[in-house]
N, C-alpha and C positions, 0 to 999 in steps of 0.2 A: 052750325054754320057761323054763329055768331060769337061763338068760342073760337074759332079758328082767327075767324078777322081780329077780335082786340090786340092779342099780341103784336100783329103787322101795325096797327095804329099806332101802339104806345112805344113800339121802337123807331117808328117816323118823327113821333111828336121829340124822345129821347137827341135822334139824329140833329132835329133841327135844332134845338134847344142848344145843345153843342158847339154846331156851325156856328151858333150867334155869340158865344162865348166867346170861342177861338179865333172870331174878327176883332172882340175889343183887345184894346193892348196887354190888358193883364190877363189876357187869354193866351194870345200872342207867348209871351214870359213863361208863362205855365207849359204851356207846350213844347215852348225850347230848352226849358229844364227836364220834361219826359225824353226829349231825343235824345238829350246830353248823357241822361241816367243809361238811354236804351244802348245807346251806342259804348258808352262804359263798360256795361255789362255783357256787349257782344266782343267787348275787343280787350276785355282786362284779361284772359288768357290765351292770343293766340299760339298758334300751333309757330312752333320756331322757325326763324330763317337765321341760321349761324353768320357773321361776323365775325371772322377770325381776329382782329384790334377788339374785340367785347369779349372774346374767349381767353384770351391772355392776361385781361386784366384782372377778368373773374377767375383764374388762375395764380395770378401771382400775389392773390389777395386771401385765395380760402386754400390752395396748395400745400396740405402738412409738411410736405420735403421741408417748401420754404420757412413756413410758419420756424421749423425747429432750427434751422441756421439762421435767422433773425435772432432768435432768443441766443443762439450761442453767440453769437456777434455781441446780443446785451448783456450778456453776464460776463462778457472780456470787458467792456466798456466799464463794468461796476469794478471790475477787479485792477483799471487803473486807478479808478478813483478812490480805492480801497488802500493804495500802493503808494497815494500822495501824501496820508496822513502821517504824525505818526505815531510809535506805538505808545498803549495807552498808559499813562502814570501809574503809580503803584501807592496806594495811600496805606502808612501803619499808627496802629496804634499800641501800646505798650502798657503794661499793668504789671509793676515788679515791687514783689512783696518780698523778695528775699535778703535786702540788702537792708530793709527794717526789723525782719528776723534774727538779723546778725548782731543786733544791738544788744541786748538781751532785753529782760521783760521792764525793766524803768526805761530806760530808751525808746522801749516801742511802742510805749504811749504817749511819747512824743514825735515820734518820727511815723509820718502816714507813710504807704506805700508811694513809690515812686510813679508820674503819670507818663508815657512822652508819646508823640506824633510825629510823625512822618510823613515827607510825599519822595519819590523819587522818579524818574525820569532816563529814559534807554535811547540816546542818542548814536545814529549811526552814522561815520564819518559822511560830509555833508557831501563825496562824490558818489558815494554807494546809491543814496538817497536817489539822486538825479539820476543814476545809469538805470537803478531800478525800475524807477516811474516809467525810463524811457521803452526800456525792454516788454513792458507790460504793455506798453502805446501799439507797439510794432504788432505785435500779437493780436491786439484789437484790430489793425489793421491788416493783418490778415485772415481775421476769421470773418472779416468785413467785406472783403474778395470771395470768400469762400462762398458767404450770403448770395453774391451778385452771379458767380458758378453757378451756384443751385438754382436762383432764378432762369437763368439762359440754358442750363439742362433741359429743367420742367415746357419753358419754351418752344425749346426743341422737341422733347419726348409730344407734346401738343400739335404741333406743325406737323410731326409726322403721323400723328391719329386722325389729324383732321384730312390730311393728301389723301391717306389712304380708306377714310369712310367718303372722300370724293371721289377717289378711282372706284368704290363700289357702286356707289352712283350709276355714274355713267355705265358702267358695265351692265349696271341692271338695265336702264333706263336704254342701251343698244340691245342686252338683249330681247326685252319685251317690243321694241322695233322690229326687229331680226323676227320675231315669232308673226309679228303682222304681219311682214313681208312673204314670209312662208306659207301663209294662211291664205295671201293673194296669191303667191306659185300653186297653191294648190287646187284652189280655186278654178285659174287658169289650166291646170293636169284637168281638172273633172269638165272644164268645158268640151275640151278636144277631145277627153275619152268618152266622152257622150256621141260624138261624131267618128269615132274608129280613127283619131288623128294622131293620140298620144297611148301608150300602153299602161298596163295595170302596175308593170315595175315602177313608171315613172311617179306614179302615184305613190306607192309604197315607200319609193325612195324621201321622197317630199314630207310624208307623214312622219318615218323616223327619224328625219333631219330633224320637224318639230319637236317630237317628244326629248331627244338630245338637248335641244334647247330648253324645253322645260325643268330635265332634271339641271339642268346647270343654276337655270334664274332661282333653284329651290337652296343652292350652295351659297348663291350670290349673296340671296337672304340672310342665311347663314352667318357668312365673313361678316356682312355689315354690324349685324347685331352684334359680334366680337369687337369692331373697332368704336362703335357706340359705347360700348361698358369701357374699351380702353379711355376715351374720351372722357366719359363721366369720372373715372376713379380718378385723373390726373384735376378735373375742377372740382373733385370732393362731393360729386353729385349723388344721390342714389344709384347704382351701378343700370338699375332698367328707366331710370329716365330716358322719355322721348327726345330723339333729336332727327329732325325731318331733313334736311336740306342744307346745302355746302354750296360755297362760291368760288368762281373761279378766280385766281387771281393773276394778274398782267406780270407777274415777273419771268416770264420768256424774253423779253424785251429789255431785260436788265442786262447791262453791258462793265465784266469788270475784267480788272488786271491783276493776275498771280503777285505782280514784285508788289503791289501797293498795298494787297493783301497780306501779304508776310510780313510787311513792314507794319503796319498797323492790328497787325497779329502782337507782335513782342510788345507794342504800347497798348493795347486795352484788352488782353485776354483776362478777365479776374483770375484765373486758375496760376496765370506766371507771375501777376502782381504778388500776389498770396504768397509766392515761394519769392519773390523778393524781398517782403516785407521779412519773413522768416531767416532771412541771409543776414539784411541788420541787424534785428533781434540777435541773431548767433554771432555776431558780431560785438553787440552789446555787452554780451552776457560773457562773451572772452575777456572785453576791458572790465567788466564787474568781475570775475574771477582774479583778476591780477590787482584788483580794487581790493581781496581778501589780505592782503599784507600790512593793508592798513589797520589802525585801533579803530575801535567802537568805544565811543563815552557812555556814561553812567554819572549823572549827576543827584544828592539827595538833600536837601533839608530836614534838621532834624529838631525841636523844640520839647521842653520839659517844664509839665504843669501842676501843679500843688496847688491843694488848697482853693482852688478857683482860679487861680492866676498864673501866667506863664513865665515860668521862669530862664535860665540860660540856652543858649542855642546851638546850634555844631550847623556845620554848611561837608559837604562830599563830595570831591569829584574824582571819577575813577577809568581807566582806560583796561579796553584789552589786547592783553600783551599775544601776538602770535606766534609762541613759544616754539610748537611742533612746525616749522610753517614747511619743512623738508619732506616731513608726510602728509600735513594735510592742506594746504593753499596749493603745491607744489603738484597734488593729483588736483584741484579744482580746475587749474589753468591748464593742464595738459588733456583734461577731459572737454576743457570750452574751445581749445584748439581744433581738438577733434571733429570736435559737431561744425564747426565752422566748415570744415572742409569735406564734413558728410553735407550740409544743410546747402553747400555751393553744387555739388556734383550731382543732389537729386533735382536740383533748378535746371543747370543743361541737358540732363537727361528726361526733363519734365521739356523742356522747351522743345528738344531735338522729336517729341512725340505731337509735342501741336503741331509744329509745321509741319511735319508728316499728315496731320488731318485736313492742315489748310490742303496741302497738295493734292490729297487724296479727292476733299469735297470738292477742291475749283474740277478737276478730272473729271468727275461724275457731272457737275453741274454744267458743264461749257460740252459732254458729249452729248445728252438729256437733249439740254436746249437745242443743238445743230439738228438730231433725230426730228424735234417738234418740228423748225424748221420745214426737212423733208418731205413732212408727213403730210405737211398743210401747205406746201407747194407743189407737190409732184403727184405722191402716192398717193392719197385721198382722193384728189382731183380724177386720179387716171381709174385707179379701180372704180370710184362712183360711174363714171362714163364706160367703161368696160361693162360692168353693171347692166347699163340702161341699155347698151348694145347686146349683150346677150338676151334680156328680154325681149328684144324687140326681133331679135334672130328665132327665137321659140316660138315668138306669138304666127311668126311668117315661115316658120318652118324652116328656115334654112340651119339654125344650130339645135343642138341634141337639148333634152331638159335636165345631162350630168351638165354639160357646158356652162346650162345660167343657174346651177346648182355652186356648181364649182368657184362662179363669179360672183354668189352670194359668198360662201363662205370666204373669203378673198377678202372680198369688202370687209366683212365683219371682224376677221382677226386681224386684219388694218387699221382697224379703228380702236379695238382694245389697244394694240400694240402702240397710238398714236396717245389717247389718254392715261395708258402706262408711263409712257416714257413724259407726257407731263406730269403724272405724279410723282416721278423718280426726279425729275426736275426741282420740285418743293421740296421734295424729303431731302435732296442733295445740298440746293439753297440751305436748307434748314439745318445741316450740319455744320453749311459753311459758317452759318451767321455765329454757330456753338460756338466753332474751333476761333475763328477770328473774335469773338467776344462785342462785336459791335453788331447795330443796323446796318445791313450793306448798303442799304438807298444812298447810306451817307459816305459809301466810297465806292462812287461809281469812276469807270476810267476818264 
């Protein structure tokens, strides 16, 4: 007995001893550094709630697409500045023993070998230089477009893993609804067929409405965990990272105009800047061709040193003459011709395919949105109530249990049909934002 009680004593006497700790102040302290730790540790990994503005940016930050059109962007940007310098001197040096050999043998013990030096220097006419540098600018500016493409691709290609791991959502999340509800029609079958009210079909029919629903919520499964690994490979995740939950977002509510859109299409699409930028260049590079008729200099200094000390000097300047220029400047400029007018014809045929996407996305996204509309003014509203009236017709006998069978299933593929067509909403938005190259918030009508 007296084994038993100590232990109860010495955890009272423990207990108290505590309490009187954690009334002084540096008890106080202590204690709210245990919560601080407790609470750290309960909350340093939860389970995720997605943010689409936090998924983008963890996107356009660990995104390989982008990572590699960044670096090509930098390696254009080194190869202007590469383009500005220029090329590098040429320094010689000379050791000639044969013009002391020529002496015979009394002379060429007085005559040492001859020493000389040299620097020389490759000047190219000073318009070449500048069209040069310029051509190379353009280039960087457009693989600088190209960067800003890939960005709003990966964007897109994201927006639309995200819509579509929230249309699995919801699908799930109505049908495991849709299974409760089943469970209570059935429910309701076994009460009345206990009383000789409803028949054993009606039962049967109820159960394998159930199990239909279950193999479906088994696919639902399925697709999500497809559009999860889509998601992770676009943020460079591990492809079976967890991702729990998606949010919806208010752009139903977004109100734009087709002409304002196409017009702000040609000014910020990166993909049409890029093939502008490339129009100058080709442009450039036609006035640098016709720049080939020009000379290129050759400048040298030359100095000769005996004995230790330097003696007489020579100075060079030298031009090149463009002798063949019938065969060779004369294909340079008809090939820079060329390109100009291939480099113009893929820009309108590049252009004439975006507005086709503007038109194509605003179509999809202005029909999407009117559907949402519909669905959450009229249909939704009627089939829930239609619903609740055929239950209430079954429970009183007056409609069949195909009838509130008929008015579940009703509701239900109304509802997919309503959180579809907001997900085609986003996915359409999200082409649109592609093909026009901007935030839409920032062109609203």
């Amino acid at each position: 007995m007296l084994n038993n009680v100590m232990p109860d004593v010495k955890i009272n006497t423990i207990m108290s001893k505590l309490k009187g700790y954690f009334q002084k102040p540096s008890g106080k302290v202590f204690l709210f550094i245990l919560l601080a730790i407790f609470f750290n540790l309960r909350y340093a990994y939860p389970s995720e709630s997605l943010f689409l503005n936090s998924l983008i940016d963890e996107a356009l930050k660990n995104n390989p697409q982008i990572q590699a059109a960044k670096q090509r962007y930098k390696a254009a940007q080194a190869r202007v500045r590469l383009l500005r310098t220029l090329e590098d001197p040429k320094f010689e040096y000379e050791y000639d023993t044969i013009i002391s050999n020529m002496m015979g043998s009394e002379m060429n013990r007085k005559i040492s070998p001859m020493r000389t030096i040299a620097i020389s220097q490759t000047l190219l006419f000073p318009t070449k230089f500048f069209l040069r540098k310029n051509a190379a600018q353009k280039e960087a500016n457009a693989y600088e477009q190209e960067y800003k493409e890939t960005e709003n691709k990966v964007v897109k290609d994201l927006k639309e893993s995200y819509f579509q791991l929230f249309l699995n959502d919801k699908k799930i999340s109505l049908t495991q609804e849709n299974l409760d509800l089943l469970s209570q029609f059935i429910e309701i079958v076994n009460k009345k067929l206990s009383v000789n009210k409803a028949s054993q079909q009606d039962s049967l029919k109820a159960q394998v409405e159930h199990s239909k629903l279950s193999n479906q919520l088994v696919l639902l499964e399925q697709e999500k965990k497809i559009a999860q690994s889509m998601l992770n490979s676009l943020l460079n995740r591990p492809s079976d990272a967890q991702i729990d939950s998606v949010e919806e977002s208010s752009n139903k509510v977004l109100e734009l105009d087709e002409q304002s859109l196409l017009k702000s299409t040609k000014e910020s699409r990166p993909e049409l800047r890029s093939f502008q930028e490339m129009v100058r260049k080709s442009e450039i590079d036609y006035s640098l061709a016709k720049q080939e008729y020009l000379p290129d200099f050759m400048i040298k200094y030359k100095r000769d040193v005996s004995d230790g000390s330097t003696g007489s000097w020579a100075g060079m300047i030298g031009v090149t003459v463009p002798l063949w220029f019938w065969e060779k400047q004369d294909s340079f400029v008809k090939e820079a011709h060329a390109n100009v007018s291939v480099v113009k014809a893929e820009y309108q045929a590049q252009e004439n395919m975006v507005l086709f996407e503007v038109r194509s996305s605003y179509a999809r996204f202005d029909a999407a949105k009117k559907l949402v509309q519909i669905y959450e003014t009229g249909v939704l509203p009627q089939a829930q109530a239609a619903l609740e009236t055929a239950r209430r017709g079954y429970e009183t006998d007056t409609l069949s249990f195909l009838d509130l069978l008929d008015s579940e299933r009703t509701l239900r593929e109304f509802q997919m049909d309503y959180f579809e067509s907001l997900a085609n909403l986003e996915i359409a938005l999200a082409d649109l934002e592609r093909a026009v190259g901007v935030d839409l918030s920032e062109v609203k009508k």
